[in-house]
BALUMKOL-366968 format. One record per residue (C-alpha): residue number from 1; residue in one letter; x, y, z. Coordinates in Angstrom, 1 decimal, always signed. Layout:
+-----+------+--------+--------+--------+
| seq | type |     px |     py |     pz |
+-----+------+--------+--------+--------+
| NUM |    A |      X |      Y |      Z |
...
+-----+------+--------+--------+--------+
//
This chain:
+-----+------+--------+--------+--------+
| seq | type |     px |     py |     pz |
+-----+------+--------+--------+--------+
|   1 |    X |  -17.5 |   -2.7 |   -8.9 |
|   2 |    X |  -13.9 |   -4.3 |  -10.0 |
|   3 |    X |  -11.7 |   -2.0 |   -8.2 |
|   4 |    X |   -7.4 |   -2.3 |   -7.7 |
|   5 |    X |   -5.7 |   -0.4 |   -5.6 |
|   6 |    X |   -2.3 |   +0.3 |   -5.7 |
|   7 |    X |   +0.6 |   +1.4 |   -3.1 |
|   8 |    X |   +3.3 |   +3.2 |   -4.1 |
|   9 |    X |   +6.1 |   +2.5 |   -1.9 |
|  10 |    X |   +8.1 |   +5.9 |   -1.0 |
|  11 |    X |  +11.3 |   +3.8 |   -1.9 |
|  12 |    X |   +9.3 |   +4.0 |   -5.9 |
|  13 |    X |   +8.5 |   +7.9 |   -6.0 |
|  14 |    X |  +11.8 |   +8.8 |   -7.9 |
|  15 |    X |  +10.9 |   +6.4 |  -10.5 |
|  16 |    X |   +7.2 |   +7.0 |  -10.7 |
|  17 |    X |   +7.2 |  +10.5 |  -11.2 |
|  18 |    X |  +10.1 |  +10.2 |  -13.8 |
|  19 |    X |   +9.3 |   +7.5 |  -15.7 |
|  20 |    X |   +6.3 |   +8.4 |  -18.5 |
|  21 |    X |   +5.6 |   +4.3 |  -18.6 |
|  22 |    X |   +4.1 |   +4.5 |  -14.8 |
|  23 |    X |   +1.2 |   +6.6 |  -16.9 |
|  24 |    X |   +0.8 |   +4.2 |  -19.4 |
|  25 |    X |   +0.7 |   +1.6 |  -17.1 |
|  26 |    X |   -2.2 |   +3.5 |  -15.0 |
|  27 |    X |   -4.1 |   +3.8 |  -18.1 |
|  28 |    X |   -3.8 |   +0.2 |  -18.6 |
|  29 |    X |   -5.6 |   -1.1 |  -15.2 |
|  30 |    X |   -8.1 |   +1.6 |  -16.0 |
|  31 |    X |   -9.2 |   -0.2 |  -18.7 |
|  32 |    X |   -9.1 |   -3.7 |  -16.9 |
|  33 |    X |  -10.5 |   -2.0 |  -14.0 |
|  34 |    X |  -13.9 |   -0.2 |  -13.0 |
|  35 |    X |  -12.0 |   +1.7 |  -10.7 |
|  36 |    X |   -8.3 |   +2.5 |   -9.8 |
|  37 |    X |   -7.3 |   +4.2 |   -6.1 |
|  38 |    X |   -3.7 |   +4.6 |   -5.2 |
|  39 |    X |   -2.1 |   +5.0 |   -2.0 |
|  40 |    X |   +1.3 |   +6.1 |   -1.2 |
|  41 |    X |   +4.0 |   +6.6 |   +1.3 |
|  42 |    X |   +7.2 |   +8.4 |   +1.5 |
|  43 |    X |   +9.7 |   +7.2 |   +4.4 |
|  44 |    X |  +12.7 |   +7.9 |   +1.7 |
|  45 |    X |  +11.8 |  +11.9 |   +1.5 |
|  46 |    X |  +10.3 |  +12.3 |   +5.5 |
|  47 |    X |  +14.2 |  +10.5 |   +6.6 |
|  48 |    X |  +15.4 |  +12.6 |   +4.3 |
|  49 |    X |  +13.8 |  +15.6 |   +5.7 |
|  50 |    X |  +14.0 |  +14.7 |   +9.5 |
|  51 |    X |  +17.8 |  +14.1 |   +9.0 |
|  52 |    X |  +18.0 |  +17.8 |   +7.7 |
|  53 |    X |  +16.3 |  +19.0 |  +10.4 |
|  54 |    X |  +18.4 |  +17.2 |  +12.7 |
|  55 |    X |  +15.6 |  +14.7 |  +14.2 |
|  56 |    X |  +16.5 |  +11.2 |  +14.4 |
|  57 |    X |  +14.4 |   +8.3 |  +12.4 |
|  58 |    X |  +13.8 |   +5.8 |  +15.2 |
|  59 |    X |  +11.7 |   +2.5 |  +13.8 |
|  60 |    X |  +10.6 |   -0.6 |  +16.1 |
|  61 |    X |   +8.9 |   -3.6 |  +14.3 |
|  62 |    X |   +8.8 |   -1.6 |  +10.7 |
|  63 |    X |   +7.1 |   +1.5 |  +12.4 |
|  64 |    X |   +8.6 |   +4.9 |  +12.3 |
|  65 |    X |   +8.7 |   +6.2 |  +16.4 |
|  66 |    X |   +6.6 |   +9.7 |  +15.3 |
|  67 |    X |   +6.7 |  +12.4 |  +17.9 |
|  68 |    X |   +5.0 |  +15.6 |  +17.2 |
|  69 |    X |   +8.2 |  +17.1 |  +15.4 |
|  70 |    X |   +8.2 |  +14.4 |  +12.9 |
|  71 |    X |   +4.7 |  +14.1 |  +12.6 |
|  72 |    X |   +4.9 |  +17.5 |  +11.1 |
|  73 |    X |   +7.4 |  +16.5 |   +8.8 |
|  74 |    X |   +5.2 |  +13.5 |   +8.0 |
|  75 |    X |   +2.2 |  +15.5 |   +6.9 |
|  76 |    X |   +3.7 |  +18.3 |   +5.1 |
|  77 |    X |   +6.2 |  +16.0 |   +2.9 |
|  78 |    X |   +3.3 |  +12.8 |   +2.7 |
|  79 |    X |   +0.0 |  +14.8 |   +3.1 |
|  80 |    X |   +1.5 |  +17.8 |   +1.4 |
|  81 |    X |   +4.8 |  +17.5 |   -1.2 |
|  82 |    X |   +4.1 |  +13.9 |   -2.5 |
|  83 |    X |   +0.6 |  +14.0 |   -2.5 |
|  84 |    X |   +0.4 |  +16.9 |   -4.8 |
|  85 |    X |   +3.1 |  +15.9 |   -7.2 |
|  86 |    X |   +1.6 |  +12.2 |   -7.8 |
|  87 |    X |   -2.0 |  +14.2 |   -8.8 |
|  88 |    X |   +0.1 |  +16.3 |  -10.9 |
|  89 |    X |   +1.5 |  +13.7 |  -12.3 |
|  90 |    X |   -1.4 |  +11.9 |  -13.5 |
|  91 |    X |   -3.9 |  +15.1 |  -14.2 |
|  92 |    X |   -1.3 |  +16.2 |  -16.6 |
|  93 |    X |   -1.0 |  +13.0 |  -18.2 |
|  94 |    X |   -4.9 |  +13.1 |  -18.9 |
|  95 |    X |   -5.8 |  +10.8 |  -16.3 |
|  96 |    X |   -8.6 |  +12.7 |  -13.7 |
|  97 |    X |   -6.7 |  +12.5 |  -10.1 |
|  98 |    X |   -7.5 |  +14.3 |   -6.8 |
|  99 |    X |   -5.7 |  +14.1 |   -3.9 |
| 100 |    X |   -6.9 |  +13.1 |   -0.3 |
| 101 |    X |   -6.1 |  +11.3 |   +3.2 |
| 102 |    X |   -7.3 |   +9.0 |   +5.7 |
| 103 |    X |   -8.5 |  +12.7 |   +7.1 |
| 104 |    X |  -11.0 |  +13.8 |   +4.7 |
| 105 |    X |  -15.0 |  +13.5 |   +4.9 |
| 106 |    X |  -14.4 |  +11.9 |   +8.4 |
| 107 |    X |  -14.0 |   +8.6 |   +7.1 |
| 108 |    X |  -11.1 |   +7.4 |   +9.3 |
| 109 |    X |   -9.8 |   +7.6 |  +13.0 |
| 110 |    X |   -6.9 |   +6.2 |  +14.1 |
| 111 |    X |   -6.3 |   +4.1 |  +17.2 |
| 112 |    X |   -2.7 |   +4.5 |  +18.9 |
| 113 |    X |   -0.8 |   +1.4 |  +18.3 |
| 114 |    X |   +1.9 |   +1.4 |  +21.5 |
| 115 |    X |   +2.6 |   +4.1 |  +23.4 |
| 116 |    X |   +6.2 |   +4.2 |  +22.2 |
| 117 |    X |   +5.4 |   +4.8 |  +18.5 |
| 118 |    X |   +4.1 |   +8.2 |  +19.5 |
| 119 |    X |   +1.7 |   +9.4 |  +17.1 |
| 120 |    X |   +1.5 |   +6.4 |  +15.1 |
| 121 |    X |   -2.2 |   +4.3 |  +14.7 |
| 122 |    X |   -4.2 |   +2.1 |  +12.7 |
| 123 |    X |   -7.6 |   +3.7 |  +10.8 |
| 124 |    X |  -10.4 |   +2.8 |  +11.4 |
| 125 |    X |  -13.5 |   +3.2 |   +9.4 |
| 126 |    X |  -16.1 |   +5.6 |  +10.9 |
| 127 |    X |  -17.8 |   +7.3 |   +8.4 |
| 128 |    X |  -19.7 |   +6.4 |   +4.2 |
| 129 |    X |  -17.2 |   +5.9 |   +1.8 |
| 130 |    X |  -19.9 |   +6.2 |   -0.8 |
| 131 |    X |  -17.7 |   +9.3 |   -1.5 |
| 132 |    X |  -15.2 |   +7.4 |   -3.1 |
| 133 |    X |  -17.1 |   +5.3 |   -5.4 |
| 134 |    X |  -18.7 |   +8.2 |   -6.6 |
| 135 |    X |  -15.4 |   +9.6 |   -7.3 |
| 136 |    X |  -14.9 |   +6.2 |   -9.0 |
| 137 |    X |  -17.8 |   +6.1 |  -11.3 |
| 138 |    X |  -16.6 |   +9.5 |  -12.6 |
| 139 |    X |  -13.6 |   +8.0 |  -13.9 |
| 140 |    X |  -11.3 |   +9.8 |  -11.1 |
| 141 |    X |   -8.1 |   +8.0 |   -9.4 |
| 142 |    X |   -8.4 |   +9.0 |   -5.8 |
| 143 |    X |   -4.9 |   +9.7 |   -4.6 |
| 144 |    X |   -4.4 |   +8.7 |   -0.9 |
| 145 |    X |   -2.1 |   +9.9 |   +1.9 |
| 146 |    X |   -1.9 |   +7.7 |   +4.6 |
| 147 |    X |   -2.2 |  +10.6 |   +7.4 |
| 148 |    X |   -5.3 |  +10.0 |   +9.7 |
| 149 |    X |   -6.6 |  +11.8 |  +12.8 |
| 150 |    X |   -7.5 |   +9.7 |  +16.0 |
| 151 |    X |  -10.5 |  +10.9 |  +18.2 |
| 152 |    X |   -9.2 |  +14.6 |  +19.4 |
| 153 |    X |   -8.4 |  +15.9 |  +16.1 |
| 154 |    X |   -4.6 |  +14.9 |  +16.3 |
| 155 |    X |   -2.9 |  +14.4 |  +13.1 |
| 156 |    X |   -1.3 |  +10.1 |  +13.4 |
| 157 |    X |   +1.2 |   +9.0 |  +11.4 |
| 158 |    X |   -0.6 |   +5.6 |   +9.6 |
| 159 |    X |   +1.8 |   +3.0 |   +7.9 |
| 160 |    X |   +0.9 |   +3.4 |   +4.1 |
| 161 |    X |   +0.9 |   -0.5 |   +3.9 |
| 162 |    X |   -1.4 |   -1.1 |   +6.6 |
| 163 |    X |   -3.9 |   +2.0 |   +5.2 |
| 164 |    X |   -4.0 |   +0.4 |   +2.2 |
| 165 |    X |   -5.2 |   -2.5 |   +3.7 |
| 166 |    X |   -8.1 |   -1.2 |   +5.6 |
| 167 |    X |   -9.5 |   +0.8 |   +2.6 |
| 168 |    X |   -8.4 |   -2.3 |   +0.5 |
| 169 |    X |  -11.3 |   -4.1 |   +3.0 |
| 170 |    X |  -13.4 |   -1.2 |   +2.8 |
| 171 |    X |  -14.0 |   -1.5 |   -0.6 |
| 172 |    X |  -13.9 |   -5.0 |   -1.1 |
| 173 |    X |  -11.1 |   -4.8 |   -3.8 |
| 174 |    X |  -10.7 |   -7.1 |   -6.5 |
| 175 |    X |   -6.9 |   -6.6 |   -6.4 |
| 176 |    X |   -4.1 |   -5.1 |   -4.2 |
| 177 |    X |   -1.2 |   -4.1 |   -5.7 |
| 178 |    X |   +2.2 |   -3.4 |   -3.6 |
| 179 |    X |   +5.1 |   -1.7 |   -5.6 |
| 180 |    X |   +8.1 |   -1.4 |   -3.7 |
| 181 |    X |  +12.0 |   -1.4 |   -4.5 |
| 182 |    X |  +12.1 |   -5.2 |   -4.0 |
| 183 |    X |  +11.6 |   -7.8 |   -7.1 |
| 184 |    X |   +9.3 |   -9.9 |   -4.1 |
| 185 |    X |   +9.1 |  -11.1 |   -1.1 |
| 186 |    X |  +12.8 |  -13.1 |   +0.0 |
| 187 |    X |  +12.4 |  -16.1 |   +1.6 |
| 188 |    X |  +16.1 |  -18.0 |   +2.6 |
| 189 |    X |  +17.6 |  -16.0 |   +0.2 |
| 190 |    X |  +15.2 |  -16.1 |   -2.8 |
| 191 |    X |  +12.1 |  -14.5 |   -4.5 |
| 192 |    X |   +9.2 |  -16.3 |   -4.0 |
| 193 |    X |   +6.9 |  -16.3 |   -7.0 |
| 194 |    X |   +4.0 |  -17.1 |   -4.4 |
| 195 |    X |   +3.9 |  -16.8 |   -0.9 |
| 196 |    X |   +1.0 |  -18.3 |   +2.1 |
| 197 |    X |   +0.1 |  -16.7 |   +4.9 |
| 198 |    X |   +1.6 |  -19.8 |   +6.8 |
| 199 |    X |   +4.8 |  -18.6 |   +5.3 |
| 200 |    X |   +4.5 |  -15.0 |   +6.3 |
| 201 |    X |   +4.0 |  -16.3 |   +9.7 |
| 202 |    X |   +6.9 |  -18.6 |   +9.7 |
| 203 |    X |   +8.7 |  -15.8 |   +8.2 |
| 204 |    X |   +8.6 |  -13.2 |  +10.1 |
| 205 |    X |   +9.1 |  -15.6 |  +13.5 |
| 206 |    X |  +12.9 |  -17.0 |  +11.5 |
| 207 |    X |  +13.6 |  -13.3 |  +10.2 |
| 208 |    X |  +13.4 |  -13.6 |   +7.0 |
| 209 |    X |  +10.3 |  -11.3 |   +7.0 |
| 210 |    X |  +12.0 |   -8.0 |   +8.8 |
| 211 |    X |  +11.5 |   -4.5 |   +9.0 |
| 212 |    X |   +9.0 |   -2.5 |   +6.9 |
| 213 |    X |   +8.5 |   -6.0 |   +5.1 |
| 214 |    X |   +6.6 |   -7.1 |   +8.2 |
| 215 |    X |   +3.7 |   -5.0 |   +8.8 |
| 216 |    X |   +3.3 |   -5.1 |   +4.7 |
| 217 |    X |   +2.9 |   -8.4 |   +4.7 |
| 218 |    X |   +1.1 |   -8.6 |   +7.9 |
| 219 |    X |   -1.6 |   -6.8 |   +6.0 |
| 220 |    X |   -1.6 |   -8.6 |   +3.0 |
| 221 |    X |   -2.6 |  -11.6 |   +6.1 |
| 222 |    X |   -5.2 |   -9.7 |   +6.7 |
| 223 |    X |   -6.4 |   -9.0 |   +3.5 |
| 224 |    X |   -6.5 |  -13.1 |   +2.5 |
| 225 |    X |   -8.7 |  -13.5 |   +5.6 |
| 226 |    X |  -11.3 |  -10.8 |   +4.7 |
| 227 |    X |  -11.3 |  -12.4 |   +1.0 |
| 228 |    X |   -9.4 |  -10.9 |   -1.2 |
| 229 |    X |   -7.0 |  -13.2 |   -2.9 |
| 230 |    X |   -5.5 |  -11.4 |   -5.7 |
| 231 |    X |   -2.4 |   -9.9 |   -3.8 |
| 232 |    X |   +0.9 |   -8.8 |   -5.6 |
| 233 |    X |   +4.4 |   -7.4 |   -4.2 |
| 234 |    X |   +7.1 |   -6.4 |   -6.3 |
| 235 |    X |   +8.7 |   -3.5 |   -8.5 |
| 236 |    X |   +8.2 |   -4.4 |  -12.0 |
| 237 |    X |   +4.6 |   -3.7 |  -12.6 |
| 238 |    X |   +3.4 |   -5.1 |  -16.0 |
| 239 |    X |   -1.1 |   -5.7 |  -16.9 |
| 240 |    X |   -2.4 |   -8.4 |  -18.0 |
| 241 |    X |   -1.0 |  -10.2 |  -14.7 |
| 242 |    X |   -3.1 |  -13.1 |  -15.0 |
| 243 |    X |   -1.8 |  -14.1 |  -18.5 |
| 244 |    X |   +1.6 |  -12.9 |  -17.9 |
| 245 |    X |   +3.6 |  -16.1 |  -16.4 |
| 246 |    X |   +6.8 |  -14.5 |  -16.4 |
| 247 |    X |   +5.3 |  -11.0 |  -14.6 |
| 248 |    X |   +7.7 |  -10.9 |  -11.7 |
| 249 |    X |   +6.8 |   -9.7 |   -8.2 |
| 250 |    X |   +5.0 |  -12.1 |   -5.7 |
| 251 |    X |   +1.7 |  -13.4 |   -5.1 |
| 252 |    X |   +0.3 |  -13.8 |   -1.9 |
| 253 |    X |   -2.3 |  -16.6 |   -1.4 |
| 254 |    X |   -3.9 |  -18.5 |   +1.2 |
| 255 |    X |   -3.2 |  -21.9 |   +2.1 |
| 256 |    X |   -6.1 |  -23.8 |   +0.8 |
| 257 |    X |   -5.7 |  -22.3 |   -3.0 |
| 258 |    X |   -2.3 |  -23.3 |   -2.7 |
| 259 |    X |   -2.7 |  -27.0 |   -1.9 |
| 260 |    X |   -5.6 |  -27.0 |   -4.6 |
| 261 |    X |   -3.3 |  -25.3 |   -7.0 |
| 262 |    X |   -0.8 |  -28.3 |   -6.0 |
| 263 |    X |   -3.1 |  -30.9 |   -6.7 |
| 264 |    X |   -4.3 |  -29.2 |  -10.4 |
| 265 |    X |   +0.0 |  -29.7 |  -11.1 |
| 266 |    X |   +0.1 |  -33.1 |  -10.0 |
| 267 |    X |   -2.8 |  -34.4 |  -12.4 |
| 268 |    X |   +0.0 |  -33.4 |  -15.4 |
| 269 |    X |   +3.2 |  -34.9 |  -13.8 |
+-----+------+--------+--------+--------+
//
């Protein structure tokens, strides 16, 4: 099954629920796809929120620091508010959505990252996710929130990026697709069009890779190494990637298709 999955940055919400093209767009990879799966975050609205409420948003190495106060605020705004208006969104645009999170059917459980982070993990998969296919086959776009629960039943704040790159796994996606508010990925002050994992590396050891960029792209590492090489990053999202040279955004590959890729360009120099 030709599945893409796509991540909706919470930096992007304004725009996607405003702007009638993100539907049309949806459409589009439904039609290119066998199935479609979106996952989201929302660190805009939850700062938002948590400022209001007069908790501080602490982050170390791209992680929010989630204590039980915010991890309220991160379920009822992620789990709860965004959740439900992108399935809005897209069930009154004609397009069959339900909303769900790393919670539901028992499928994840998060592991505690570092102490310091507080309530913050990374999923792991524990239970079928036959589920979702089947939701799949009926033409319906699962709509994820990254909130898991780890082993007691204790709701864990789970970076969006790095959900979406164990259910990317899970699945064995055909393509992953990042929307964020950046053009792509900055490397000495420029957008890459295409990016290695030796890069990321070197990147986020120099700091030029910083902040939330680094456990996004740490992910999309993770996704080369499990085998799936069609990896995009960006904010313009256009179909028809593949024949669409000037799409911008950035690809990530692996090292070897690179150096092939290299070698193709050389024969015609």
């Amino acid at each position: 099954m030709k599945i893409a999955v796509l991540k909706l940055s919470g930096k992007t919400l304004t725009y996607f629920l405003s702007n009638k093209k993100w539907t049309k767009i949806i459409k589009e990879l439904r039609s290119e796809f066998d199935g479609v799966v979106i996952v989201h975050g929302a660190g805009k609205l939850i700062n938002e929120w948590s400022s209001k409420l007069g908790i501080e948003n602490k982050f170390k190495n791209g992680q929010r620091i989630t204590m039980q106060e915010q991890m309220d605020v991160v379920a009822a705004v992620q789990a709860g508010l965004v959740n439900s208006q992108i399935t809005a969104k897209l069930n009154h645009a004609g397009l069959n959505a339900t909303g769900v999170s790393g919670i539901d059917r028992n499928t994840f459980v998060a592991d505690y990252i570092d102490t310091e982070l507080g309530f913050v993990g990374k999923p792991e998969l524990k239970n079928s996710i036959n589920w979702i296919f089947e939701l799949l086959e009926d033409d319906v776009i699962p709509v994820f929130s990254s909130v898991c629960r780890d082993v007691n039943g204790n709701l864990m704040n789970v970076n969006a990026d790095i959900f979406t790159e164990v259910l990317s796994i899970a699945l064995k996606s055909d393509t992953v697709f990042f929307v964020s508010d950046v053009s792509g990925v900055m490397i000495n002050g420029a957008v890459k069009s295409i990016l290695t994992e030796n890069e990321i590396t070197h990147g986020i050891a120099n700091g030029d890779i910083k902040d939330g960029m680094i456990p996004k792209l740490l992910s999309c590492a993770s996704l080369l190494n499990e085998g799936i090489n069609k990896i995009w990053i960006g904010s313009q999202l256009y179909t028809n990637f593949e024949k669409d040279e000037n799409t911008h955004g950035t690809w990530i590959i692996n090292s070897i298709k690179k150096e092939l890729e290299l070698l193709f360009v050389a024969q015609y120099v």
